[in-house]
C-alpha atoms as an extended CHARMM CRD file, in Angstrom:
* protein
*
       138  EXT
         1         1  UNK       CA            -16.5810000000     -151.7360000000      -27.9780000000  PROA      1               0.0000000000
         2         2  UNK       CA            -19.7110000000     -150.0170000000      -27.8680000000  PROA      2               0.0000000000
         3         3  UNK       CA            -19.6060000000     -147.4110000000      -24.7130000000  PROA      3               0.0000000000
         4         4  UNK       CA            -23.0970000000     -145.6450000000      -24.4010000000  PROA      4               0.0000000000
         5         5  UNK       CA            -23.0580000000     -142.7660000000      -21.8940000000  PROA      5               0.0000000000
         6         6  UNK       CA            -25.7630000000     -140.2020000000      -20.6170000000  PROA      6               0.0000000000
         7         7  UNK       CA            -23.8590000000     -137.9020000000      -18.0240000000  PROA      7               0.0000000000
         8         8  UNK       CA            -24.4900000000     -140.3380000000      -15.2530000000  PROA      8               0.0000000000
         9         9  UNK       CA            -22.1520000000     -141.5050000000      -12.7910000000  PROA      9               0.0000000000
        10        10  UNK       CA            -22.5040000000     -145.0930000000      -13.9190000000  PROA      10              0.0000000000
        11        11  UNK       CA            -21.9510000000     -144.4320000000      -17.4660000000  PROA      11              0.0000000000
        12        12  UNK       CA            -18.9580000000     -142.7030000000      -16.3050000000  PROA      12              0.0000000000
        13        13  UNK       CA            -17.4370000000     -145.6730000000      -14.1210000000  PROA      13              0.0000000000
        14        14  UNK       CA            -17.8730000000     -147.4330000000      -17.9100000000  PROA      14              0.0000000000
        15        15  UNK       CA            -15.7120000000     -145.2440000000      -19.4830000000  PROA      15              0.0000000000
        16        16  UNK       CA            -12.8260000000     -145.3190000000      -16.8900000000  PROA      16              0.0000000000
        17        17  UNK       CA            -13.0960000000     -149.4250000000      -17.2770000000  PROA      17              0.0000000000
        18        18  UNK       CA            -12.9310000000     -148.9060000000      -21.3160000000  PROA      18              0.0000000000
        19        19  UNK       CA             -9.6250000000     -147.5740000000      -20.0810000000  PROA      19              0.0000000000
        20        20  UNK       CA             -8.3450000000     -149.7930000000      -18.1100000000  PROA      20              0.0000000000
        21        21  UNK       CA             -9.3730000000     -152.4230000000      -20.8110000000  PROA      21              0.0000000000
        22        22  UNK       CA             -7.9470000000     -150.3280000000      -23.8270000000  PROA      22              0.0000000000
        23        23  UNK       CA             -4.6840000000     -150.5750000000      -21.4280000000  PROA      23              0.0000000000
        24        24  UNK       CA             -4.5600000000     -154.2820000000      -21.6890000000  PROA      24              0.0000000000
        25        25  UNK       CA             -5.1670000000     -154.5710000000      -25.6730000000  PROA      25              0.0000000000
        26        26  UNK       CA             -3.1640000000     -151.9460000000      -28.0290000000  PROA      26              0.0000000000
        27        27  UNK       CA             -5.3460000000     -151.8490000000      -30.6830000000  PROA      27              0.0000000000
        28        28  UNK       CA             -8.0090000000     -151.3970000000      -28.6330000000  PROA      28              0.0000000000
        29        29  UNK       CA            -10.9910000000     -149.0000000000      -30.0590000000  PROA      29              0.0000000000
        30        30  UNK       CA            -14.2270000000     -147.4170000000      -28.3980000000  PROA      30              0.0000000000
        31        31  UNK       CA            -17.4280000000     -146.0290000000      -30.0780000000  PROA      31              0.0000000000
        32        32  UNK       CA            -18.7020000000     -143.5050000000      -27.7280000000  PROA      32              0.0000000000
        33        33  UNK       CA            -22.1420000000     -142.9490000000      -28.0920000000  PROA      33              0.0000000000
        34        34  UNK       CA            -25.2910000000     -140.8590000000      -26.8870000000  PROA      34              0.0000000000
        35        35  UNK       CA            -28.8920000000     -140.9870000000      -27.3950000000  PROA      35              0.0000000000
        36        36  UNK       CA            -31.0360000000     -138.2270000000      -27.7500000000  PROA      36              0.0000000000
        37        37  UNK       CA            -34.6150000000     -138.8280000000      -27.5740000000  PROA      37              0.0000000000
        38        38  UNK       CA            -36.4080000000     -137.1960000000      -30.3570000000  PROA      38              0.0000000000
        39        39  UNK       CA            -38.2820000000     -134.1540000000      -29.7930000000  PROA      39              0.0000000000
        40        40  UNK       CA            -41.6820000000     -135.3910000000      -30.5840000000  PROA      40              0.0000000000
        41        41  UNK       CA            -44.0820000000     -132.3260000000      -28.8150000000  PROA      41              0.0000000000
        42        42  UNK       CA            -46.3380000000     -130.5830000000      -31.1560000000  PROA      42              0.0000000000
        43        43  UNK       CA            -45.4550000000     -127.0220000000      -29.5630000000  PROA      43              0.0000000000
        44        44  UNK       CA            -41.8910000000     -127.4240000000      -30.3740000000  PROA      44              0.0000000000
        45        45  UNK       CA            -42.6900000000     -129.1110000000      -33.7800000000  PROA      45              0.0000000000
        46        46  UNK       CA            -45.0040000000     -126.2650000000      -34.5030000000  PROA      46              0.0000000000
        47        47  UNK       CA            -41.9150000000     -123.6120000000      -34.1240000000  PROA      47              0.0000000000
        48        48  UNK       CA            -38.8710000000     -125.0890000000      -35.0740000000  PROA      48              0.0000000000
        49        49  UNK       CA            -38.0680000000     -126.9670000000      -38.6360000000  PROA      49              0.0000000000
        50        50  UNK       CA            -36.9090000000     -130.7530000000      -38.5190000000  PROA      50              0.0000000000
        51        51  UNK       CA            -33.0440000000     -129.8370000000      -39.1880000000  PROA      51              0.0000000000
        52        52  UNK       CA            -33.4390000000     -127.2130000000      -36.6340000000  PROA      52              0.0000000000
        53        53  UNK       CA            -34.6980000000     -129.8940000000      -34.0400000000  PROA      53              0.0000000000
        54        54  UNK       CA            -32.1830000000     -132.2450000000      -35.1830000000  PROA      54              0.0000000000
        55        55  UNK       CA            -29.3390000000     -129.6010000000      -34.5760000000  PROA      55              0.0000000000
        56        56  UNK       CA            -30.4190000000     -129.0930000000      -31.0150000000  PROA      56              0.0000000000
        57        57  UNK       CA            -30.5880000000     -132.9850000000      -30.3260000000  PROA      57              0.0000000000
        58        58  UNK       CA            -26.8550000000     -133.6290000000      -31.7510000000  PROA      58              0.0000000000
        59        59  UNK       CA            -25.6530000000     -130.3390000000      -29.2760000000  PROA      59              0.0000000000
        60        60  UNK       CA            -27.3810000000     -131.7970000000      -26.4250000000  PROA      60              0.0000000000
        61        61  UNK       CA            -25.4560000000     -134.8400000000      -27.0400000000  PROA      61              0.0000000000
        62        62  UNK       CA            -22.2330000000     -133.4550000000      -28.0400000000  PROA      62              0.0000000000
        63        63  UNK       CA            -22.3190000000     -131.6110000000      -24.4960000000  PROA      63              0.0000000000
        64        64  UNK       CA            -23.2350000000     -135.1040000000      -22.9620000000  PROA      64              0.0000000000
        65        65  UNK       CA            -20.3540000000     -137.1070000000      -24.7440000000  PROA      65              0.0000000000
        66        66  UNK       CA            -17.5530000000     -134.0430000000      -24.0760000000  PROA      66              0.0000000000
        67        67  UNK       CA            -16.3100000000     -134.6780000000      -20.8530000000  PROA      67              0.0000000000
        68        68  UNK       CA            -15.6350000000     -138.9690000000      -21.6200000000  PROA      68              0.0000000000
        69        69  UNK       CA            -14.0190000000     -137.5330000000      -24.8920000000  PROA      69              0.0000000000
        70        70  UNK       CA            -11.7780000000     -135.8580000000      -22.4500000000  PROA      70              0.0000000000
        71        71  UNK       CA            -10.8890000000     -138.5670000000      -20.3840000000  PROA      71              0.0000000000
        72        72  UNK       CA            -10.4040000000     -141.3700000000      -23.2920000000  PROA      72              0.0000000000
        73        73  UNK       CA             -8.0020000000     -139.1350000000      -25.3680000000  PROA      73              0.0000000000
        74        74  UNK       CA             -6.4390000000     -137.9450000000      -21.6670000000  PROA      74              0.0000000000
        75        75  UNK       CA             -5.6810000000     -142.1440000000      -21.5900000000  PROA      75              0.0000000000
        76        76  UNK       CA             -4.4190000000     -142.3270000000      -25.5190000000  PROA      76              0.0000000000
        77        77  UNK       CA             -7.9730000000     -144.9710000000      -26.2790000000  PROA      77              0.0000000000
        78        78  UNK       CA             -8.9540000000     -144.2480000000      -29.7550000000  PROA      78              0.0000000000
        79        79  UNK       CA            -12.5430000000     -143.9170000000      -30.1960000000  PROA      79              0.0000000000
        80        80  UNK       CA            -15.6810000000     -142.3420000000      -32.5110000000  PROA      80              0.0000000000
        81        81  UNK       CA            -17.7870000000     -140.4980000000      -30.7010000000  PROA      81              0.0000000000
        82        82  UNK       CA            -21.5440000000     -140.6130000000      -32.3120000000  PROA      82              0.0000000000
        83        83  UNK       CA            -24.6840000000     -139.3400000000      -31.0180000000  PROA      83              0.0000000000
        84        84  UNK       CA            -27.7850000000     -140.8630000000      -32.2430000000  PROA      84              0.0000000000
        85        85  UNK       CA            -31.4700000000     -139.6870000000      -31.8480000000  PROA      85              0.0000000000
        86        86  UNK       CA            -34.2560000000     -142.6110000000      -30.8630000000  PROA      86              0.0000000000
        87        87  UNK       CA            -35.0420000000     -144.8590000000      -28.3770000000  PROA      87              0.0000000000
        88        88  UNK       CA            -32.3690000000     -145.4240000000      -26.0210000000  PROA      88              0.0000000000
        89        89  UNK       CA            -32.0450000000     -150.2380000000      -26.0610000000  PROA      89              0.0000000000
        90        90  UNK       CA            -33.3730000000     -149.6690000000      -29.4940000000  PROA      90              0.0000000000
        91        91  UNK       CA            -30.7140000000     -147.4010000000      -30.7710000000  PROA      91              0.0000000000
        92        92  UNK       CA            -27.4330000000     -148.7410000000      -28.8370000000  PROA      92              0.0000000000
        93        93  UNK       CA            -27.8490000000     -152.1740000000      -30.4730000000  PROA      93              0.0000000000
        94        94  UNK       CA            -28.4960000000     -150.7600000000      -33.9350000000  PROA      94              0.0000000000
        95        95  UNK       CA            -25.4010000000     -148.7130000000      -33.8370000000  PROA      95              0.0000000000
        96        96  UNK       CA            -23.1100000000     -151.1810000000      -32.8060000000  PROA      96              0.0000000000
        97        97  UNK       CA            -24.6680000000     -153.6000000000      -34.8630000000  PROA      97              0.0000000000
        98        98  UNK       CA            -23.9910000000     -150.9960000000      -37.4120000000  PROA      98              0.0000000000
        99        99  UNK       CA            -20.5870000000     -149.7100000000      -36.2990000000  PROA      99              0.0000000000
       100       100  UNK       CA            -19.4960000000     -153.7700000000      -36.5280000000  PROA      100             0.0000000000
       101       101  UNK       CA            -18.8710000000     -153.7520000000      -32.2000000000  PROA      101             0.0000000000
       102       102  UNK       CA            -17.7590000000     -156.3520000000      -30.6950000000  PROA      102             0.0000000000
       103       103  UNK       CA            -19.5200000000     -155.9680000000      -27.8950000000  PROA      103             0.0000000000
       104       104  UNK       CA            -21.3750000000     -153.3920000000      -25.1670000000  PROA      104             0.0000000000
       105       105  UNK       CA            -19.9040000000     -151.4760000000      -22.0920000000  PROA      105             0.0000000000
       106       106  UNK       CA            -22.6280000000     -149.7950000000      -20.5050000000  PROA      106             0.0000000000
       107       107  UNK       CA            -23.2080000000     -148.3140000000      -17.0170000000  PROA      107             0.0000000000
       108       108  UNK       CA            -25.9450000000     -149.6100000000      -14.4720000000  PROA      108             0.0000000000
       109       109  UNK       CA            -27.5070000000     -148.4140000000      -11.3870000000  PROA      109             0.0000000000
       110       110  UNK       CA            -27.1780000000     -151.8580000000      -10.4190000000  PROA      110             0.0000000000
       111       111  UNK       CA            -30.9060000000     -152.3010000000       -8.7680000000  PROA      111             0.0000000000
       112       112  UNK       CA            -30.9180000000     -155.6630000000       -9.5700000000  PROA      112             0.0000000000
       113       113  UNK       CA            -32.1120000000     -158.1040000000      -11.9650000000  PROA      113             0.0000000000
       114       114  UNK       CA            -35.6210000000     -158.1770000000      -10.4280000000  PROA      114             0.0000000000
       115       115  UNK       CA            -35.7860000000     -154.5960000000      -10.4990000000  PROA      115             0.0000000000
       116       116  UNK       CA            -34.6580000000     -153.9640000000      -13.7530000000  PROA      116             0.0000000000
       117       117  UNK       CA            -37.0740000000     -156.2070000000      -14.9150000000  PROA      117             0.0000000000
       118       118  UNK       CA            -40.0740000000     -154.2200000000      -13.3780000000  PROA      118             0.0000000000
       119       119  UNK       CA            -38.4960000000     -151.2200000000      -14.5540000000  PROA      119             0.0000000000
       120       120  UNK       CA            -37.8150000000     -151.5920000000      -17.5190000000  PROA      120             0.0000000000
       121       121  UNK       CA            -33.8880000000     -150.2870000000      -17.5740000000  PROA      121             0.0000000000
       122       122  UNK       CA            -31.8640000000     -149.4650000000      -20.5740000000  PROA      122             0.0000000000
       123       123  UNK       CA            -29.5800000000     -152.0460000000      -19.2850000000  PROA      123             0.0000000000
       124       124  UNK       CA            -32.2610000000     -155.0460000000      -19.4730000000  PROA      124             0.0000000000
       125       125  UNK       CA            -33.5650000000     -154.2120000000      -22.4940000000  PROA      125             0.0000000000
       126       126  UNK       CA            -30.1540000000     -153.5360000000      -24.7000000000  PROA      126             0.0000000000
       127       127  UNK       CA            -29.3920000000     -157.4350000000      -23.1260000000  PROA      127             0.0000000000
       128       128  UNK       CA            -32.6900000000     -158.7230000000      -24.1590000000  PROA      128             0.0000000000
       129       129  UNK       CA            -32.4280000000     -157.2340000000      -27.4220000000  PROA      129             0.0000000000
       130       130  UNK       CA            -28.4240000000     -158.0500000000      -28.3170000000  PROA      130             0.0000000000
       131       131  UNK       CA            -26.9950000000     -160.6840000000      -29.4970000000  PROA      131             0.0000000000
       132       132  UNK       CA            -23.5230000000     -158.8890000000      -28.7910000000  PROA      132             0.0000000000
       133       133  UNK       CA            -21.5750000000     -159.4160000000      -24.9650000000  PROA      133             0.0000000000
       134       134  UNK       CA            -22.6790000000     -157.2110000000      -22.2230000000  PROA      134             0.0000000000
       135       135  UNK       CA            -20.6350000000     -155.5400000000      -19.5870000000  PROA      135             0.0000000000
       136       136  UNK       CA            -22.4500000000     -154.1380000000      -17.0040000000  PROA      136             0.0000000000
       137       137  UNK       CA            -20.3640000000     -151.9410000000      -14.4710000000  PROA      137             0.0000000000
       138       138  UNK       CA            -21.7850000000     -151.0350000000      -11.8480000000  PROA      138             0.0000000000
C-alpha cells in the first residue's frame, strides 16, 4: 500500500490504520511517501544549483516522513519510505504505479465530495486519476 503523508493530522490517522491493517495481514508492506513541490522561483533558481535545490526538497521531506517512520517500525510494518518532488495527485499515482501498489491509503479533511470537487483536493484528484483502490480516512 501506497501511504502518502504531509505532516497533517489526517495523513497521520492513515498511518495508524496502515497499522492496524498491517496487523491483520503478515506480510503486509507500506510505501511511505512525500511530495515536495519543486522549487520553481527564479530568485531561488538564480542562487542555488539544481542538485542543491533538489537536496533541500528530499530534507524537507525526510523531516516530513520521520515521525510515521517512527510509528510504523514502533508497530514492526515494513515499509520504503520515498520522497518524491512534483505535483502532489500527479506524483502519488506515478509512484505507486511505479512501486507496483496495490492500492492508496491517504488522509482527508473529509469536506465532502462536493467540496472537494470545488476545491480541487489531493484526495479527488489522486481518485480521478487512479485506477488503483482508494482509502480515504478521515
Amino acid at each position: 500500500m501506497l501511504v502518502p503523508v504531509d505532516g497533517s493530522a489526517p495523513a497521520h490517522r492513515a498511518v495508524r490504520h496502515v497499522v492496524a491493517l498491517a496487523g491483520r495481514d503478515p506480510s503486509f508492506e507500506a510505501v511511505l511517501l512525500n511530495v515536495q513541490p519543486e522549487v520553481d522561483e527564479w530568485s531561488v533558481r538564480r542562487v542555488l544549483r539544481p542538485e542543491e535545490i533538489e537536496a533541500m526538497e528530499v530534507s524537507r521531506g525526510g523531516d516530513v516522513l520521520r515521525p510515521e517512520c517512527g510509528v510504523l517500525k514502533a508497530a514492526g510494518v515494513r515499509f520504503t519510505p520515498l520522497v518524491a518532488i512534483g505535483q502532489a495527485a500527479e506524483t502519488i499515482v506515478s509512484v505507486a504505479t511505479e512501486q507496483g501498489c496495490d492500492g492508496i491509503v491517504m488522509g482527508t479533511r473529509g469536506q465532502g465530495l462536493v467540496a472537494g470537487v470545488l476545491m480541487g483536493s489531493v484526495s479527488t484528484q489522486v481518485l480521478r486519476l487512479t485506477g488503483l483502490p482508494v482509502m480515504l480516512i478521515k
